[in-house]
C-alpha positions in Angstrom: 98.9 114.4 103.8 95.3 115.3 104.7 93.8 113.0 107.5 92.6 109.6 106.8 88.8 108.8 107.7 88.3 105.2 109.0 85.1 103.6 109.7 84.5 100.3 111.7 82.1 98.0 110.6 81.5 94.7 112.0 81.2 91.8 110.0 79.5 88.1 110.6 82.5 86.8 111.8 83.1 87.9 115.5 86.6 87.6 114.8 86.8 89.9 111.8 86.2 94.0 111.5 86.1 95.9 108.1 88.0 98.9 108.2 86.8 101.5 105.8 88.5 104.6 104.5 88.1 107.9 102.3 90.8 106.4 100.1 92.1 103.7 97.9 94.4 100.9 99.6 95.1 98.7 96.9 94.6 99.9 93.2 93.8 98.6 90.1 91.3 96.0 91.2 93.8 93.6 93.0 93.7 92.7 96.5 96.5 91.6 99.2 96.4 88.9 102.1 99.2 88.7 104.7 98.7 85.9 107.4 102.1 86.7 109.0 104.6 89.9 109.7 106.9 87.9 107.3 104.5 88.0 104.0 103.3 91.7 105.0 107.8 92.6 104.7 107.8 95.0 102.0 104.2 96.8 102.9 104.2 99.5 104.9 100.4 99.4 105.7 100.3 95.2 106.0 103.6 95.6 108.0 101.7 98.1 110.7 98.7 96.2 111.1 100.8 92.7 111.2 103.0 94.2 113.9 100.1 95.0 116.5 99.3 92.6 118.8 96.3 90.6 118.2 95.9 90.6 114.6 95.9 87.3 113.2 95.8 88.7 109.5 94.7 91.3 107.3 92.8 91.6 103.9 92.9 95.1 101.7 90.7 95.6 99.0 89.9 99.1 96.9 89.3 101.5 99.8 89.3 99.2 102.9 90.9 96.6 105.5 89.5 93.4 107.2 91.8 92.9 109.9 91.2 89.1 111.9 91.6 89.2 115.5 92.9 86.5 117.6 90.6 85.1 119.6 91.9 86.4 123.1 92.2 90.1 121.5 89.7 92.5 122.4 87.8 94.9 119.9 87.8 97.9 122.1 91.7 98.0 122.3 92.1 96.9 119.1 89.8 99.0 116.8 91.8 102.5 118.0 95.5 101.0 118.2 94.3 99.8 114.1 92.9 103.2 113.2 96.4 104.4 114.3 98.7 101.9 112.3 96.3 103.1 109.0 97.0 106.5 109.7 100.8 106.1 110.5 101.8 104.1 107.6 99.0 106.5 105.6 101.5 109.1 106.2 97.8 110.6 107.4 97.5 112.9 110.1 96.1 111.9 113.3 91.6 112.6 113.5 91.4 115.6 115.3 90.0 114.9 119.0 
């Protein structure tokens, strides 16, 4: 699969960052919320991002991802480990450096 192009944006909330892609995440209009690895069982993407450490929970709409941070996590660890769980459970190759 081609690679996946992810783009941070900050949000109001200091706690939350919109992830956006070149690609759909969740079709047809609906959206998905996982607060805990045990809601995101059964989605590959949810079940990447729910497994890092310091996501509190993640919301997927259309073509992107708001991932919450706890509030100990930083953004400047977290933002690349992220962009990597998207592209793994993506099937996307890795950006080229």
């Amino acid at each position: 699969m081609p690679e996946v192009n992810i783009r941070f944006q900050p949000t109001p909330n200091p706690n939350a960052g919109k992830f956006v892609l070149d690609r759909e995440v969740v079709a047809d209009g609906k959206s998905k919320s996982f607060f805990s690895a045990e809601e995101a069982r059964g989605d590959a993407l949810g079940e990447a991002l729910m497994a890092l450490d310091g996501v509190a929970s993640i919301f997927m709409v259309e073509d992107f991802v708001t991932v919450t941070r706890r509030p100990d996590a930083d953004w400047q660890e977290l933002i690349p480990r992220v962009e990597q769980a998207i592209r793994a459970a993506l099937g996307a190759e890795p950006a080229a450096s």
